[in-house]
N, C-alpha and C positions, 0 to 999 in steps of 0.2 A: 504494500500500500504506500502511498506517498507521503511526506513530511507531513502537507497540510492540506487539506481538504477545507474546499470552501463552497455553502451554497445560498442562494438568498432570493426572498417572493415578497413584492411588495401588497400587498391587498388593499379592497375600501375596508374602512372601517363598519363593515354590517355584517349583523350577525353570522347570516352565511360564510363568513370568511374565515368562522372561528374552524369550521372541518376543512376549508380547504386549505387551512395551517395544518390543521394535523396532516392530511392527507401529505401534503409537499414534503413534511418532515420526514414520516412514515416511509416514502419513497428514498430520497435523498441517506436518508440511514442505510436501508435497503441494500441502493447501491456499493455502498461502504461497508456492509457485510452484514448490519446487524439485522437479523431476520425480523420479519413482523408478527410472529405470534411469541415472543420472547418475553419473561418482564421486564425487562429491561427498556425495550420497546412501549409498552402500553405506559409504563411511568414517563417516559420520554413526551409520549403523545397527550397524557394526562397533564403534564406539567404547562405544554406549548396550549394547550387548551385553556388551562387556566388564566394564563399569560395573554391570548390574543384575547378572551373573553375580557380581561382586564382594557385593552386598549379599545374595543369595542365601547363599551358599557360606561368605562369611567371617562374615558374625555370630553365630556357634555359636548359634542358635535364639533368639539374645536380642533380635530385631527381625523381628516378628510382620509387617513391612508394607515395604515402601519405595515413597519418590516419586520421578517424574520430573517434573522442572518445563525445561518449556520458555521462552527466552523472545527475542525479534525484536527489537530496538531499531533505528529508524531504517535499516531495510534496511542494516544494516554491521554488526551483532554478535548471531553465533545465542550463547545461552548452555544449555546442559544439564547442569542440577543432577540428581545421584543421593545421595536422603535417606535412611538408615536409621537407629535406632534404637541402634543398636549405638555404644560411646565410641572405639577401636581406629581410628587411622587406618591406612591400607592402606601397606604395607611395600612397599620397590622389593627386590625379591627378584632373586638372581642368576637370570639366564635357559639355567640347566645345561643340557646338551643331554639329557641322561636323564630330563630332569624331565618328567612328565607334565602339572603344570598349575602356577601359580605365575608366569606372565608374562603375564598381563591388563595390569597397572601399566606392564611395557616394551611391549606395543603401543601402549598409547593413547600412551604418552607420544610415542612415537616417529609415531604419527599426526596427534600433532594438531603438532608439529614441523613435519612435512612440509606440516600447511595453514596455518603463521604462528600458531596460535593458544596458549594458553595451558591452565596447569591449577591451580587451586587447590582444597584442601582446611578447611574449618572447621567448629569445633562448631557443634552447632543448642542452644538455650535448654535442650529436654528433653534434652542430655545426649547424644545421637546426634552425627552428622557430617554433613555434605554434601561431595560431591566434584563440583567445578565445572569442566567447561571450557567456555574462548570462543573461538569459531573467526571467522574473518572470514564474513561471507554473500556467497556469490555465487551467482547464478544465470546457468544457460548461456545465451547470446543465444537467440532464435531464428533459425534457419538462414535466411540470403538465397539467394534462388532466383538461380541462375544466370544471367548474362545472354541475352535471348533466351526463357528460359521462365517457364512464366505459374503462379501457383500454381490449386492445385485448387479 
C-alpha cells in the first residue's frame, strides 16, 4: 500500500448527504483494504454519520456545503476531517435520557475511545471549523485455512 492515501467529497448540507458520506467512506476504505462488513468498518461509518449529521443539523443554514476528507498515512493512521462553513464549534451536551437528539458528540467521542484514537476540532482560514479524528488502521488478517484443508 502506499505512504499516504488521500480521499475527499464535498456534499450540500441536506440531510440526504449524511448516507452519501457514509457511503463515499465505506467505498474509499474498501478500496484500501478495509472490508465493509468489519467492525471496524461500521464504527468508521457510525462515526462519519454522526459527524456529517452534525454539519447538517447544527449550522443553522449558514454552511451551504461540507467536506469529508479522508486520509491513510503509512498504513497506521486513518484521519477523517468533517468541514463546514459554519464558526460554532460543536458542544459536549449532557446525554439526558429524554432527549431526543443532542448526543452525536458523546458517541463519537466515546467510539473513537474504544479504538485508541483521538479527536480534535479547529478553524478553517474561511472562518468555518473542521472536526478531526484519528483512529489507528487496522485491517483484519485474512483467515488461515485450517489444518488439513485446502482453500478454494
Amino acid at each position: 500500500m502506499a505512504d499516504h492515501l488521500e480521499a475527499s467529497v464535498t456534499l450540500p448540507s441536506d440531510p440526504a448527504s449524511v448516507a452519501a458520506a457514509r457511503t463515499f467512506v465505506a467505498s474509499a476504505l474498501a478500496e484500501w483494504g478495509l472490508p465493509a462488513d468489519t467492525d471496524a468498518a461500521d464504527t468508521i461509518r457510525l462515526i462519519v454519520s454522526e459527524l456529517a449529521t452534525n454539519a447538517v443539523q447544527h449550522t443553522l443554514g449558514q454552511s451551504p456545503t461540507f467536506t469529508v476528507d479522508l486520509t491513510l498515512d503509512r498504513d497506521e493512521h486513518l484521519r477523517i476531517g468533517v468541514t463546514d462553513s459554519h464558526p460554532r464549534f460543536p458542544k459536549r451536551l449532557p446525554a439526558a435520557v429524554q432527549q431526543d437528539n443532542g448526543r452525536g458528540m458523546v458517541i463519537i467521542r466515546w467510539l473513537i475511545a474504544e479504538c485508541g484514537g483521538r479527536l480534535r476540532v479547529r478553524p478553517t482560514h474561511e472562518g468555518g471549523k473542521t472536526v478531526f479524528i484519528e483512529l489507528p488502521w487496522t485491517i483484519p488478517a485474512e483467515p488461515v485455512p485450517a489444518a488439513g484443508q485446502q482453500e478454494p
